[in-house]
C-alpha positions in Angstrom: 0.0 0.0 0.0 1.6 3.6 -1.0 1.7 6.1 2.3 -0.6 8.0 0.2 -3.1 5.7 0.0 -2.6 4.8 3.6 -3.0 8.1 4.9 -6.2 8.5 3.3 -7.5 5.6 4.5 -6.7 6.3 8.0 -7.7 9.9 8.4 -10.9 9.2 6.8 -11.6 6.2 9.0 -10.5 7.9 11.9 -12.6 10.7 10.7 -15.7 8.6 10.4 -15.2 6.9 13.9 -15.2 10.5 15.6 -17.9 12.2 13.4 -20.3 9.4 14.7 -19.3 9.7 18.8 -19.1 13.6 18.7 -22.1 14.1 17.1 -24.6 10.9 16.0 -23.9 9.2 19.5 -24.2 12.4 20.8 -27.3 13.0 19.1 -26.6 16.3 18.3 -29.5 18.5 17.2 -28.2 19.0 13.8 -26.4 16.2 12.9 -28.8 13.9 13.9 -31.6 15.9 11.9 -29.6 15.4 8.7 -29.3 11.8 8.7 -33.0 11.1 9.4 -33.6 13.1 6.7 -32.1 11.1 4.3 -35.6 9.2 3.5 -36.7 12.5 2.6 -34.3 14.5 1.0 -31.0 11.5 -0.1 -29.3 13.8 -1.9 -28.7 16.9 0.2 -28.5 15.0 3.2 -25.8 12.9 1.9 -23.8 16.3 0.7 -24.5 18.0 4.3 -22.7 14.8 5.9 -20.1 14.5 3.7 -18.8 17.9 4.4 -19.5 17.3 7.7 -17.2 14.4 7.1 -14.4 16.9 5.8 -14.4 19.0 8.7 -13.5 16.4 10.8 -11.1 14.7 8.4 -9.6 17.9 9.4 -9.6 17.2 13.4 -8.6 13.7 13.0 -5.3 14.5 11.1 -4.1 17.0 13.8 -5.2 14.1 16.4 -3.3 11.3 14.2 -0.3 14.1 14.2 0.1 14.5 17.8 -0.4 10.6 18.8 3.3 9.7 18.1 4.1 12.1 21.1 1.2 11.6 23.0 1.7 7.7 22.9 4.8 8.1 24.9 3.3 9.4 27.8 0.6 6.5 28.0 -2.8 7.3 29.1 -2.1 10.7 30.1 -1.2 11.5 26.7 -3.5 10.0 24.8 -5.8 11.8 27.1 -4.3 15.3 26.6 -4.2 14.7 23.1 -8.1 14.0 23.1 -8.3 17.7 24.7 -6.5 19.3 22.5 -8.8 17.1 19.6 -11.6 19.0 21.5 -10.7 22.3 21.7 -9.9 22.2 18.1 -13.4 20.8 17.0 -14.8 23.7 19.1 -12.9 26.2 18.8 -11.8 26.3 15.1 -14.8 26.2 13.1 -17.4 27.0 15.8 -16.8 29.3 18.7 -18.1 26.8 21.4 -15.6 26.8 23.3 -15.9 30.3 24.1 -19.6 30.3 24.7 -19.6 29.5 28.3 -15.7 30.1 29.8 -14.6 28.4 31.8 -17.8 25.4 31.6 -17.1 25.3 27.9 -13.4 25.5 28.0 -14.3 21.4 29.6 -17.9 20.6 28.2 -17.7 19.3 25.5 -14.1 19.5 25.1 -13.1 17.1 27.6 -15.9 15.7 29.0 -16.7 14.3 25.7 -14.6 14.9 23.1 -11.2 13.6 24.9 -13.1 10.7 26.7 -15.5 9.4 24.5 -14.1 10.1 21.3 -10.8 9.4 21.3 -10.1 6.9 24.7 -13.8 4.9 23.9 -14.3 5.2 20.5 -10.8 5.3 19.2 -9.0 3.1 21.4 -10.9 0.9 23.6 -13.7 -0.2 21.7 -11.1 -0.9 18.9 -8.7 -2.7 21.0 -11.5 -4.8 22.7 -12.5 -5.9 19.1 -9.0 -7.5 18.9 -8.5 -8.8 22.6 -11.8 -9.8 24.1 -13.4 -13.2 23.5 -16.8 -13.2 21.4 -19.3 -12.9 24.5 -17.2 -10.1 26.3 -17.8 -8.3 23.1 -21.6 -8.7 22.6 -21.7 -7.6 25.9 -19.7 -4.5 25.8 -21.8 -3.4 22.5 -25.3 -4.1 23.7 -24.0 -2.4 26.7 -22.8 0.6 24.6 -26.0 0.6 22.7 -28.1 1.1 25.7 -25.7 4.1 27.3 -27.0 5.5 23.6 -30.5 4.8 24.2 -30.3 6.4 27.5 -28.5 9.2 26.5 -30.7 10.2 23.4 -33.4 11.2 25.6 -31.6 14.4 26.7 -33.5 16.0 23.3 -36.7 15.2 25.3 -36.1 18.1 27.7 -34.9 20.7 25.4 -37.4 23.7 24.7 -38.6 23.3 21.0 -36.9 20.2 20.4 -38.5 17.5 18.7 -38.8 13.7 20.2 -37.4 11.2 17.9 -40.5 8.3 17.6 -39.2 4.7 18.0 -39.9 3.8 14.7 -37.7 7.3 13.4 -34.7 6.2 16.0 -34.5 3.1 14.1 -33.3 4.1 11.1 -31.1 6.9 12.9 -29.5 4.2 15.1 -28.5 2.1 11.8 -27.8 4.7 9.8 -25.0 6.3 12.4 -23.8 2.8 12.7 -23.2 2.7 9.1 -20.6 5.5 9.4 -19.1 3.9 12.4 -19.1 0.9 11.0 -16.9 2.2 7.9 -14.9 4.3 9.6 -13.8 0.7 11.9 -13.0 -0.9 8.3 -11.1 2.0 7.0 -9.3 2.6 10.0 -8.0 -0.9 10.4 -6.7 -1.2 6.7 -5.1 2.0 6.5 -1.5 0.7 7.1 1.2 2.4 9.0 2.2 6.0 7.5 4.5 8.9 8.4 4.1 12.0 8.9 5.6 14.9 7.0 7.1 18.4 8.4 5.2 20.1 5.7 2.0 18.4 7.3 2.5 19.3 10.7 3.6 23.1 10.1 0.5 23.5 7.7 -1.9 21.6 9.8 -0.8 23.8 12.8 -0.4 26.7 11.2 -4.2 26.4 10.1 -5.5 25.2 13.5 -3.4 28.0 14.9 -5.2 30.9 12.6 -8.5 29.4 12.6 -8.8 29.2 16.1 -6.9 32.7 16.9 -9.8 33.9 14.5 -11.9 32.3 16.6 -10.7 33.6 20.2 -10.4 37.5 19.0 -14.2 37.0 18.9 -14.6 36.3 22.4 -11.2 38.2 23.6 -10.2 38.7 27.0 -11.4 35.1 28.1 -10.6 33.4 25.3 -7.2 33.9 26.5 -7.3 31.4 28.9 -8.2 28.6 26.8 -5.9 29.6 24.3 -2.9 29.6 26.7 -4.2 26.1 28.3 -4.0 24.7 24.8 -0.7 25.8 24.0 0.3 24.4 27.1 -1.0 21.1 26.7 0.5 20.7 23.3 4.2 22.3 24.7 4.2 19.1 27.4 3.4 16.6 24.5 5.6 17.3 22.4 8.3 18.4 24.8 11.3 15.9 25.3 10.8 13.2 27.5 13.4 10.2 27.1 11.3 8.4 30.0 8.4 6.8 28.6 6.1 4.2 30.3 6.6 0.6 29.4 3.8 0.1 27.6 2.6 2.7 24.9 -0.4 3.3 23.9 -0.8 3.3 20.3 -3.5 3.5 17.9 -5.2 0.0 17.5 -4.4 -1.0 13.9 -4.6 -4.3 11.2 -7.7 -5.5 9.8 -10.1 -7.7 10.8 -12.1 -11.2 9.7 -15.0 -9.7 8.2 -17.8 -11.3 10.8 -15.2 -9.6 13.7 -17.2 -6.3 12.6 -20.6 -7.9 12.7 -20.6 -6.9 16.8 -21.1 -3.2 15.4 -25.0 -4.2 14.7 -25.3 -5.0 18.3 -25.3 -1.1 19.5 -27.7 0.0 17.0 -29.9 -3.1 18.3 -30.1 -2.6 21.3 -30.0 1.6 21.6 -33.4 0.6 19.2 -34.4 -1.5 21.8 -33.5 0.5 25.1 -35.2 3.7 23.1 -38.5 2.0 22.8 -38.9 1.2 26.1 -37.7 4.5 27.8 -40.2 6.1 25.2 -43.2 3.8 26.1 -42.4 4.6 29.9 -41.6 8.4 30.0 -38.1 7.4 31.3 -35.6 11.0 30.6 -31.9 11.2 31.5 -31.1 13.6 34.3 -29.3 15.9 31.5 -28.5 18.7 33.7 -26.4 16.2 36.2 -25.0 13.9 34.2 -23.6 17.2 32.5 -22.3 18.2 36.1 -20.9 14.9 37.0 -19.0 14.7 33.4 -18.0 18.2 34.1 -16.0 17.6 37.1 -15.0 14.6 35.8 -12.9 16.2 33.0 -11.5 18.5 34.9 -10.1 15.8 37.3 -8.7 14.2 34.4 -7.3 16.8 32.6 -5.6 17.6 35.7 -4.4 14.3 36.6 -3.2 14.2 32.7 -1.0 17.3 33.3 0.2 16.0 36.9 1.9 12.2 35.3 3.0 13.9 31.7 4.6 17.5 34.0 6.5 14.8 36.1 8.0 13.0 33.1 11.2 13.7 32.2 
């Protein structure tokens, strides 16, 4: 396979896997709108999600650019490298990030983006496909698929917001898993590749202006987030000759085909879990689930910064 060819493969595969847990899993407003409405309206639906895709083709090659540094520091660098992932999806072509300093500079950045995203989505659900025996993984997706279910409901509680029916969630449910789904099998067969200089000083350099656009907008907090994220990217890629023993690098090699067959189980069973919390009333406590994830970012960003600082 050329590195060309390889590199295509990957950042739209890891493009793919992200789009769907940032926003489908999310079941962001949106997002979500545009791929029911691909029974109605196929054609422009398909064109709003494909440069939906593109935009985070562009998140996912600064995330596959840092995770050679990141990787050295274990955990705490893949998980500092999922922040910066968020603050870049938020803060370069939206302004979210600024919205709501400092609860924004965390929700969704961290809370989400760096821990659902990138650790779940990227890296544990992909490694478990590989290591866990056949049951363990039925479990883990029919598991998954429920969180989904029970998360969706936060729409319910929104002013104006319309409730998905059970038979509409359906074809949601598949249809996200469809981009999941091919993001897993592009992912896995896009090969080893290296990175250029020219693509790190014009990915940066982009991120860097698009996001300084960005921040003048919301100017003098945006400061803070600005200088956090320079931080965080200073102590990845920072020398550091001690690394942990154990790395933790991207997942990567394909699969046997019916390996990816678990996939359907989510979509299943969030179809499944969404029925029934629709026929019973049943609504996620958005406001403190929010709150608890909240606090939990910040204790792992923090922790993060703590085990990468101490490395030398």
């Amino acid at each position: 396979m050329t590195p060309l060819r390889a590199r295509i493969l990957t950042i739209c595969g890891a493009a793919l896997i992200l789009m769907f847990f940032s926003e489908l899993f999310f079941v962001n407003e949106g997002p979500s709108q545009t791929v029911r409405d691909l029974l109605s309206r196929p054609a422009e639906a398909g064109l709003e999600l494909l440069e939906l895709t593109a935009y985070y083709a562009f998140f996912a090659w600064i995330l596959l650019l840092l995770l050679p540094y990141a990787e050295r520091f274990g955990l705490a660098g893949l998980l500092l490298a999922g922040c910066l992932f968020g603050w870049v999806t938020e803060g370069t072509v939206i302004p979210l990030v600024h919205e709501a300093p400092p609860v924004s500079w965390v929700w969704p950045s961290i809370s989400w983006h760096a821990l659902i995203d990138v650790l779940l989505g990227l890296f544990a659900l992909r490694w478990a496909m590989r290591r866990l025996g056949l049951t363990a993984q039925c479990c883990l997706f029919a598991g998954l698929g429920l969180i989904w279910a029970i998360w969706a409901t936060w729409t319910w509680g929104g002013p104006g917001m319309d409730r998905t029916t059970p038979g509409a969630f359906v074809f949601y449910a598949f249809a996200s898993s469809a981009f999941w789904l091919t993001g897993l099998v592009l992912l896995d067969h896009g090969g080893c590749w290296s990175a250029t200089k020219t693509e790190h000083w014009v990915l940066g350099a982009a991120a860097a202006v698009l996001g300084g656009a960005m921040a003048t907008m919301a100017l003098p907090m945006s400061a803070g987030i600005l200088t956090i994220a320079v931080t965080t990217w200073w102590l990845l890629i920072r020398n550091a000759p001690r690394t942990p023993a154990k790395r933790w690098r991207l997942p990567s090699g394909g699969l046997v085909a019916h390996r990816y067959l678990v996939v359907v189980i989510t979509p299943v069973t969030a179809s499944l879990g969404y029925w029934f919390l629709w026929d019973n009333g049943w609504r996620i406590p958005t406001e403190e689930i929010t709150a608890l994830a909240l606090l939990l970012g910040v204790a792992i960003y923090f922790w993060a910064i703590w085990h990468v600082f101490t490395t030398r």
